[in-house]
N, C-alpha and C positions, 0 to 999 in steps of 0.2 A: 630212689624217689626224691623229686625236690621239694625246699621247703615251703613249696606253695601245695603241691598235693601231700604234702603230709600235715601242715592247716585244714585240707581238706576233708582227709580223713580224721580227724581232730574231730570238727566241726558235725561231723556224718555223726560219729561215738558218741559225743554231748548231746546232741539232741535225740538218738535213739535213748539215753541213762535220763533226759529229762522229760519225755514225753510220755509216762506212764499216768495211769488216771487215778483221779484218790479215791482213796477208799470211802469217803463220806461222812467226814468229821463234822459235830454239830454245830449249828449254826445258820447263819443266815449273813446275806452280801446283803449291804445298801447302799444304792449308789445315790449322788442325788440330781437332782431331775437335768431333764434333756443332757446330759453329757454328751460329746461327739464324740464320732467313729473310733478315734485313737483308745480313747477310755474304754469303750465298751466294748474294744479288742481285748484290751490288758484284764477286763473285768472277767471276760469268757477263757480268759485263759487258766488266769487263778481259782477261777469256780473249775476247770476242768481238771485243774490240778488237783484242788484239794477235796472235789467233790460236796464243798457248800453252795446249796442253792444260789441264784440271783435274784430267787422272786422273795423279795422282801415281805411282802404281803402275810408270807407263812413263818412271821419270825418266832425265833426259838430261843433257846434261854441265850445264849452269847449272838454277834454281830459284828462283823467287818464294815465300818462304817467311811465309805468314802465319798468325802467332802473336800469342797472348797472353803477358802480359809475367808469369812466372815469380816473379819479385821486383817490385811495384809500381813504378813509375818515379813518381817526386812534382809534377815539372815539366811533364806535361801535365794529370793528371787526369782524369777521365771520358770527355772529348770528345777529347783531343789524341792524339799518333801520332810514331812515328819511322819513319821509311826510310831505310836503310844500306844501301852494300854492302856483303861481307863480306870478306875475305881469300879466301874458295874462289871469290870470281867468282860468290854467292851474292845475291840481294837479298833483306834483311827487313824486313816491313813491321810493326809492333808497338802494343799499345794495353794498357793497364790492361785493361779491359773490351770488350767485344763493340761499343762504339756505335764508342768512340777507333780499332777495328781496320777498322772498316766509313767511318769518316771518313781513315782514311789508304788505304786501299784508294782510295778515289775522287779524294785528291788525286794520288794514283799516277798514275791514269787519266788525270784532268785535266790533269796537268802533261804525259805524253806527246800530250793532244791539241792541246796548245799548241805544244810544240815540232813537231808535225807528224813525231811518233817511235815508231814502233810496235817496235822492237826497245829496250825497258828497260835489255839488258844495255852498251849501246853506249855509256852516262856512265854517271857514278859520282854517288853518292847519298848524301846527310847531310841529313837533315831529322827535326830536331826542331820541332812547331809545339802550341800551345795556343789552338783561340779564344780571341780577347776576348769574344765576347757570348755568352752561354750559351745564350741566346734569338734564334736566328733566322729570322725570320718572313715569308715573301712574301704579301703581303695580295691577293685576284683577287677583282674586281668584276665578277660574270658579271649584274649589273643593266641595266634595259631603257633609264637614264639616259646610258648611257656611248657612244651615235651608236653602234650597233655595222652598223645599216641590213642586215642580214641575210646579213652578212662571215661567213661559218661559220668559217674561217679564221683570223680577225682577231680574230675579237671569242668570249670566252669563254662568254658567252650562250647560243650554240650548237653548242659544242663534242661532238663524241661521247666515248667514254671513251679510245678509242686517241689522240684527242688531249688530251687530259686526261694520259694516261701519258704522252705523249713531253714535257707540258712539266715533270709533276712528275719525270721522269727528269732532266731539267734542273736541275729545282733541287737534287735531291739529291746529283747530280754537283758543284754549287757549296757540296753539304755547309750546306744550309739546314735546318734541325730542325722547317718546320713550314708548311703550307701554310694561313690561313687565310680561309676563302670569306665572301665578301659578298654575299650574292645577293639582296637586297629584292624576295626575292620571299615569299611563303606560299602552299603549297597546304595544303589541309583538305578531305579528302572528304567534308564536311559543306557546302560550298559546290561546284556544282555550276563557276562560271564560273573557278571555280581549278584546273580539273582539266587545265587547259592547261602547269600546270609540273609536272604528275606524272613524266612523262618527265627532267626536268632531275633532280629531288629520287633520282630512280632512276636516275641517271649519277653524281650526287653522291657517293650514297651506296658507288656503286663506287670513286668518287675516294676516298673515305675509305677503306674497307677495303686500295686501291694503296699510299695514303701509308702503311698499318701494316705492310706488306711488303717495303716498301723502309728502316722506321726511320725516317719522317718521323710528326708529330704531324699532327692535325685540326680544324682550331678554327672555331667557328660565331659570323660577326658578323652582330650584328641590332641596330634599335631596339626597346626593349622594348616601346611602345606602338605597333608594328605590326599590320596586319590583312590579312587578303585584300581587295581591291580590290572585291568584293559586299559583304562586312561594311562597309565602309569608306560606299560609298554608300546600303547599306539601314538608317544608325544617322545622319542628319545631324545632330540633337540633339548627336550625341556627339563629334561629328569636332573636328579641329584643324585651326584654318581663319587663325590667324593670323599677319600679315605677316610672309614670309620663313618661313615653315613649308613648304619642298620637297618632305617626305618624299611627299604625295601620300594615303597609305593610314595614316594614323595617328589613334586614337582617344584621346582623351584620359583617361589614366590616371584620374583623382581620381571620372569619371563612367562608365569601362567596365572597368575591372580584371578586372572576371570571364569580361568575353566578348573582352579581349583574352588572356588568359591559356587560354580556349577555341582560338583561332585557333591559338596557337603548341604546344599540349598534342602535336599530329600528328608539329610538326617536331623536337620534342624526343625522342620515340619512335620514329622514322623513325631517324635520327642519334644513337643511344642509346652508338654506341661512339666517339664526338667525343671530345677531349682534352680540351676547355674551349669552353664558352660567352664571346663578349666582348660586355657592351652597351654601345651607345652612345646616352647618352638626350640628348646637347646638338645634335647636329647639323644642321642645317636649322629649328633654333627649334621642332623640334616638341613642345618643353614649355611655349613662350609660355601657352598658355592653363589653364596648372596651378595653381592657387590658391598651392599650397606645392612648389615645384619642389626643393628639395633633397628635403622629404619623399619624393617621388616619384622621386628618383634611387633614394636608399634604400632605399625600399620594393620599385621595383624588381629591385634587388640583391639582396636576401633572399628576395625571392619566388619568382624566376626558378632562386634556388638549392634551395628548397627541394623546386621542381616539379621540377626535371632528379631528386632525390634519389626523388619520386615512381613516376615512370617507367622506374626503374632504371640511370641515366643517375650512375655514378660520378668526372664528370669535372670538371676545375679549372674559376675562373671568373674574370674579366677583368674591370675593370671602368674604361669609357676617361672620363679625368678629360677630356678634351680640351677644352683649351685655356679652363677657365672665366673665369679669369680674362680672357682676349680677351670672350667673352660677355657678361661683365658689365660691363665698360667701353667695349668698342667694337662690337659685333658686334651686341647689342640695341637698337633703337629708341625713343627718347626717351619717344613716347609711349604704349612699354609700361612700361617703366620710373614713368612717373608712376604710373601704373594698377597697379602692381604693385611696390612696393619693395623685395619678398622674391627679386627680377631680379637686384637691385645685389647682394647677399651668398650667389648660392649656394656659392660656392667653399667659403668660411668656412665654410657653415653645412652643408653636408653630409657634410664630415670625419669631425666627431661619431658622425655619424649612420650610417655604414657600418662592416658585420664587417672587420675585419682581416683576416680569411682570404682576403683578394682580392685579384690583380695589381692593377697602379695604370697604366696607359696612358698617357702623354699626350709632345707634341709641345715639345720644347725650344724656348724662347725665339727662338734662330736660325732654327730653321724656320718661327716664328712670322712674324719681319721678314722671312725671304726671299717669303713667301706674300702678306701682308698690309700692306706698312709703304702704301702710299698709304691705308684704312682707316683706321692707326691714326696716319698725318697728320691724316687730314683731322677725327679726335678731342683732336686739341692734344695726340698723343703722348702720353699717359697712363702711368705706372709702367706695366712688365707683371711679375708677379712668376715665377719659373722651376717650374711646376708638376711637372716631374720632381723636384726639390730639396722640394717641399709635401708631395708623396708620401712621401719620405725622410724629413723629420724627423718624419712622423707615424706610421713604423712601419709603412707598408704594404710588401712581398715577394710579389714583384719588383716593382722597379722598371720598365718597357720604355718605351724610346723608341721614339718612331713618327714615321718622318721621310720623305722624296719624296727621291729622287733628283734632283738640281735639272737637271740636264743632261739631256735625252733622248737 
């Protein structure tokens, strides 16, 4: 089994051990007035958990009292939260804002599903906490690459929506800020043999609307020189064909820009209330055959943002520097490199050449050796320079590190 469907099955065993209902510990929930949807997700969860009321109205000797912080507290910020008990035998749960009340809400939760504690009032409580990342992101690759062998269960691929919500319940439970989907796939109902992921693109699109309900973001990764798998074979002129190019369905920028920017037009208006687009144009070599491959990072980037602006699509954009400097010195084949000298400097050269206005993605140095150090043996070990730190001294915000969990 691989170690994305054994996350999976992880993920399935977690939420069946935390979804049991409480027993009916006393008390009373008080939330305070008009909270929004995110809150009075976290609110119904914790009442379902521990089986204390939400109707205030019927209060009882003790109370979970969540509140907004009156006088700003400065040591969490945005996202952070405190939970006390109080002197009356009271607990409050508290946040700056609506996200910080709805992030302590759930470690509330969380911490009793840990302890295997459904009555709150039975310890006592002091918890001040503030993320460290401000940005946290679970990346889910419901791609036809990932062995998923037709594991409904297992493999995100074919998930329904109710399972789609019990994992991003999960994550929001671990107070993650952001779900975002990799699905190499494109439907276009201009291509009849693509009409096979209508279905997913139509569960997706619920996955997005869930994560805005619960307070989590939505984020769309793709390669920008993607296509539907007809386009892909009906254009072989135009296709991307060289060594170590994976992607499968990828046209090459410099000779189809218009009819790859056709394909993706549907999924950018389909998903028009995503949070941010992320592309990825290094991956699997599929810019090997681009005259000018930073141009075409670039251009990418700009274009990509301009058509989300088209389609009415107001949302941020990411864009994943990954790993160039690996690319350019180990990851590329020699005799592209000859053939192509503009291989060896895209890092350098496509800095320049992108808005500012765009996240900066890419994978630290460490994760780079834990991934790849036999590769960059068997290249006489070459510098590798720290492209999260490239990012930074060039002005680009945010910063995000994108790292694997090394232990399954």
């Amino acid at each position: 089994m691989s170690p994305s469907n054994r996350f999976a099955m992880l993920v399935l065993l977690l939420i069946g051990a935390f979804s049991v209902p409480g027993a009916g510990a006393q008390g009373t929930l008080s939330v305070y007035e008009n909270p929004p949807t995110p809150v009075r997700h976290a609110v119904h969860r914790l009442s379902q958990f521990t089986g204390i009321p939400e109707d205030e109205t019927s209060r009882q000797e003790h109370a979970i009292r969540i509140e907004l912080n009156s006088v700003e507290n400065p040591r969490i910020g945005s996202q952070g939260y405190t939970i006390r008990s109080t002197s009356e035998g009271d607990i409050a749960i508290r946040g700056n804002v609506a996200e910080g009340v709805a992030n302590g809400v759930y470690t509330f939760l969380r911490t009793l599903m840990i302890e295997h504690r459904q009555d709150p009032f039975s310890r006592k409580w002091d918890v001040e906490e503030k993320p460290q990342f401000s940005i946290r992101v679970m990346q889910v690759a419901p791609y036809r690459f990932g062995a998923s062998y037709g594991f409904a269960a297992l493999s995100p691929d074919r998930w329904s929506i109710e399972e789609w919500k019990e994992y991003v319940d999960l994550m929001r439970l671990c107070n993650m800020t952001t779900l975002c989907m990799v699905p190499a796939r494109i439907y276009d109902p201009d291509y009849p043999n693509s009409w096979r992921e209508k279905w997913r693109f139509d569960v997706w699109k619920q996955v997005m609307e869930y994560c805005h309900q619960v307070g989590m973001k939505f984020n769309w990764m793709m390669a920008p020189n993607m296509v539907t798998e007809q386009c892909f074979w009906d254009n072989p002129d135009k296709r991307t064909v060289a060594d170590n190019a994976w992607w499968g369905n990828a046209l090459i920028w410099a000779k189809a820009k218009d009819l790859i920017l056709k394909n993706n037009t549907y999924t950018l208006e389909h998903f028009r209330g995503m949070d941010a687009l992320e592309l990825l144009a290094s991956d699997g070599g599929a810019y090997f055959d681009e005259p000018d491959p930073a141009a075409y990072f670039a251009d990418a980037a700009r274009t990509y943002m301009k058509l989300m602006r088209q389609v009415g699509n107001d949302g941020g954009f990411v864009y994943w520097n990954w790993l160039l400097d690996f690319w350019c010195k180990v990851a590329t084949p020699d005799a592209l490199l000859h053939k192509n000298p503009k291989l060896r400097t895209i890092q350098d050269d496509v800095i320049p050449l992108l808005p500012k206005n765009v996240g900066w993605l890419d994978a630290s140095v460490l994760t780079l050796i834990q991934n790849w150090e036999p590769f960059l043996k068997l290249r006489g070990n070459p510098p590798m320079r720290e492209g999260l730190l490239i990012g930074k001294e060039h002005g680009f915000r945010p910063i995000i590190d994108f790292f694997w969990y090394m232990n399954p």
